[in-house]
C-alpha positions as CSV (number, residue, x, y, z in Angstrom):
1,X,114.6,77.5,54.5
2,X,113.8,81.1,54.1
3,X,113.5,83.1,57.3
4,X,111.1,84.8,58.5
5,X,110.7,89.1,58.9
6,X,109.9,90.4,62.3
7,X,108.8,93.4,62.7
8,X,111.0,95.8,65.1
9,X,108.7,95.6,68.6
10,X,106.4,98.8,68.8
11,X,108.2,101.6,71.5
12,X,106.9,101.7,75.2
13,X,106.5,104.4,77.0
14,X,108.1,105.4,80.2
15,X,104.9,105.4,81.9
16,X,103.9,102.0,80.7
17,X,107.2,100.6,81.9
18,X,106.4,102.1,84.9
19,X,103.2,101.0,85.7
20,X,104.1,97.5,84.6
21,X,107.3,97.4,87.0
22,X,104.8,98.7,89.9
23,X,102.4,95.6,89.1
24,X,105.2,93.2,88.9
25,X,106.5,94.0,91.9
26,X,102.9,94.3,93.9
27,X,102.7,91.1,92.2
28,X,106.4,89.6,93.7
29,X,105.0,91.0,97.3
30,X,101.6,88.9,97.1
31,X,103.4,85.8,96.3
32,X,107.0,85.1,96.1
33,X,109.5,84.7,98.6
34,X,111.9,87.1,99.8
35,X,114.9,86.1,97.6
36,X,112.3,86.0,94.3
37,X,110.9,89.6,95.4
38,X,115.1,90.8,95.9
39,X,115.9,89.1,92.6
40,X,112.6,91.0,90.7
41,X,113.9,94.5,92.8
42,X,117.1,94.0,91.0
43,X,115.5,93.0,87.4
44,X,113.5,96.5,87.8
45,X,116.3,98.2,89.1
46,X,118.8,96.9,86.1
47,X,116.0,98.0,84.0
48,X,115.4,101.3,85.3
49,X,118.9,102.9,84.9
50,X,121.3,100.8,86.3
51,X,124.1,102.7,87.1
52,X,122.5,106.1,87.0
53,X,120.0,104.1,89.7
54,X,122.9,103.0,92.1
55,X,124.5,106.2,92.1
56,X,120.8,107.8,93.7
57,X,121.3,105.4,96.2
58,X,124.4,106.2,97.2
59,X,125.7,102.4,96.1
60,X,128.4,101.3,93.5
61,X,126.4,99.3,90.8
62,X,128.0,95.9,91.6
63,X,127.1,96.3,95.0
64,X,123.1,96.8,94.2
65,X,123.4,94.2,91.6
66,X,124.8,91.6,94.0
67,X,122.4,92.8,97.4
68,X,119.8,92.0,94.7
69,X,120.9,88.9,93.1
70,X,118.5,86.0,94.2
71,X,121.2,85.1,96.8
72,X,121.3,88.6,98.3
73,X,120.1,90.0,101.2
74,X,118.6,93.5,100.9
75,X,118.2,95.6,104.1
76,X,114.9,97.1,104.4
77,X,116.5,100.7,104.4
78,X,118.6,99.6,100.9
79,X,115.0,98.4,99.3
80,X,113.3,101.6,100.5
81,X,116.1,103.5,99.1
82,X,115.9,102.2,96.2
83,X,112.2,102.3,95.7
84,X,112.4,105.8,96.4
85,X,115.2,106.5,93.3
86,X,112.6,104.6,91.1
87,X,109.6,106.9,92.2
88,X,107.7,103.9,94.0
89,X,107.1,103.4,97.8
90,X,106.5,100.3,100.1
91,X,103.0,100.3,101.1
92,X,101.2,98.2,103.7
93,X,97.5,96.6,103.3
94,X,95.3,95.0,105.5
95,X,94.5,91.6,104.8
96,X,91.1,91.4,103.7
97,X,89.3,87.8,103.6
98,X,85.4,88.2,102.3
99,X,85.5,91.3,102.5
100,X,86.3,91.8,105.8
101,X,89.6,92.9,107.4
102,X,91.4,90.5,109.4
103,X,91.5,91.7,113.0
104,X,94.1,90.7,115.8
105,X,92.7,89.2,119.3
106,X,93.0,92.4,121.0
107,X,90.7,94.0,118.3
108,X,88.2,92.1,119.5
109,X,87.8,92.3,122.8
């Protein structure tokens, strides 16, 4: 059986790897849970330097690789650390439902 030629896949841009690990993990914070969002921190993290990566954070890259395994347990300070080497920050949103924000109790009164 003869095989078949693929073509070498077209080069991506830094930004475009960027903006598509920004979505992914926006996307991991709407809906996974906390070990599937660590495990997704570390794919990005593997794929944004690795080793160069750990070493802005002040961590030996088995050490980040294993706090970000799915059975690891980030620290919030280690995550925001390590958003920050990447050039991303943890943002907070209201939750909005039709249009409208949620409100506490007190809000209302």
């Amino acid at each position: 059986m003869a095989r078949k030629k693929t073509r070498p896949a077209a080069p991506v841009s830094p930004q475009a790897r960027y903006e598509f690990a920004v979505a992914y993990l926006n996307a991991m914070l709407e809906d996974a849970a906390p070990e599937e969002l660590a495990a997704a921190l570390g794919r990005i993290a593997h794929a944004s330097g690795g080793p160069k990566l750990a070493e802005k954070v002040e961590l030996s890259a088995d050490s980040l690789y294993r706090t970000l395994c799915r059975r690891g347990n980030p620290e919030l300070r280690s995550s925001i650390a390590l958003l920050k080497a990447m050039g991303m920050r943890l943002v907070l949103q209201p939750v909005t439902r039709h249009g409208t924000c949620v409100s506490s109790a007190a809000g209302r009164e």
